[in-house]
N, C-alpha and C positions, 0 to 999 in steps of 0.2 A: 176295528180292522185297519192293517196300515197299508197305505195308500197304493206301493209295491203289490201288496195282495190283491185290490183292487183292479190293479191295474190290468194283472197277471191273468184274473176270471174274464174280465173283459176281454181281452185279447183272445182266450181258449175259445169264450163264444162267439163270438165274430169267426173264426176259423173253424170252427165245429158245426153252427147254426146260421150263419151271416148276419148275426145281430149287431150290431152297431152300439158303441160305445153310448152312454150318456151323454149329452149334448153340455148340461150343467157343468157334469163332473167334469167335465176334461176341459170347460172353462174356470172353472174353479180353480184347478190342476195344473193349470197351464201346459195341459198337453197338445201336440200338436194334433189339425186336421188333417184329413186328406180330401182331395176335391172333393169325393162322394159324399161325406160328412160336414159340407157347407151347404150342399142343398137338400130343407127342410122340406118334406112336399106338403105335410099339415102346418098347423100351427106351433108355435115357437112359447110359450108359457114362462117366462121368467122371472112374473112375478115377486115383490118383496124380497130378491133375491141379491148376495151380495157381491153382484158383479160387477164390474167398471170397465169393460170392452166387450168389443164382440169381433171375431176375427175377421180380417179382409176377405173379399168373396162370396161372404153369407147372403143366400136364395129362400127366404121362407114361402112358400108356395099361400100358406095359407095365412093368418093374424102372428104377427109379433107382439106380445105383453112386455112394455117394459116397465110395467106401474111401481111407482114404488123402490124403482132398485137405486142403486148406489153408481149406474153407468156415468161416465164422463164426457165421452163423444161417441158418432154413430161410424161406421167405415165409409169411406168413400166409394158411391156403387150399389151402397146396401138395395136389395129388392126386395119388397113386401108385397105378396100376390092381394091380400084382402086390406086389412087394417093396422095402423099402427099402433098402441098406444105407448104416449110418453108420460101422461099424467104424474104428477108431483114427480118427476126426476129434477130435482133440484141440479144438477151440475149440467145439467143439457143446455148450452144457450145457446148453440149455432148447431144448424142442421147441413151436413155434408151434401157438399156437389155430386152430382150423379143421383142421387136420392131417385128410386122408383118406389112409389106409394099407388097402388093400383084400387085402394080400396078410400077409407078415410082416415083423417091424420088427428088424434086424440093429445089436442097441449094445455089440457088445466092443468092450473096450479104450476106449473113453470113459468122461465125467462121468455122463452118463445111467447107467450102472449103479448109480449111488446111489442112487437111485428104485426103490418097487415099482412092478410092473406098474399095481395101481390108479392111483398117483400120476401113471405117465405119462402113463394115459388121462381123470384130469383138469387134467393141464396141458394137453391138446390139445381138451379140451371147447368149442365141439362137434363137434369130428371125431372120427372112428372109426380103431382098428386091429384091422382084424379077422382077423388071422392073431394066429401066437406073436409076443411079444416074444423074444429071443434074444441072451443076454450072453454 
């Protein structure tokens, strides 16, 4: 199906049903958000997925997964209500200022294991992780 098509159902449902576009697809897409579609109130699953950003703004209420994917850096501000994971994101090596991590912060198999904990938490000054860090 081509992408215009795609586009097109999503929009009809959103305006018909107030369902909300795909989260992936419209990063995949590089469609834009609107504020409402930056905050997640569950979790955020992006597993294995071939992403390399995530838009300014993003509020995941619940766990962000970013095991596995192909992201490059995180936005600056990002919020994570429970858990992060970064596990094997190889291209991740600096963790954005602002960083709110309200649960625990997941860096096997990453750069970030080079870091102590203090370190982490002032590279992300002033944001908070207030769970464990976990290598």
């Amino acid at each position: 199906m081509k992408k215009e098509t795609l586009k097109n159902i999503f929009n009809f449902l959103k305006k018909e049903d107030n369902i909300n576009r795909p989260f992936i697809w419209m990063l995949l897409n590089n469609e834009p958000f609107t504020e409402d579609e930056l905050v997640i109130k569950g979790n955020l699953n992006l597993y294995h997925s071939e992403i390399t950003s995530l838009p300014e703004g993003l509020k995941v209420g619940g766990s962000l997964d970013l095991y596995s994917t192909k992201i490059k850096s995180l936005p600056e501000g990002l919020e994570v209500g429970i858990d992060l994971y970064l596990m094997e994101t190889q291209n991740i090596t600096l963790l954005p200022k602002g960083l709110k991590v309200y649960g625990d912060l997941y860096i096997a198999d990453t750069e970030l294991e080079e870091y102590t904990n203090e370190q982490l938490r002032d590279m992300i000054f002033p944001g908070v992780i207030r769970g464990r860090i976990i290598r």
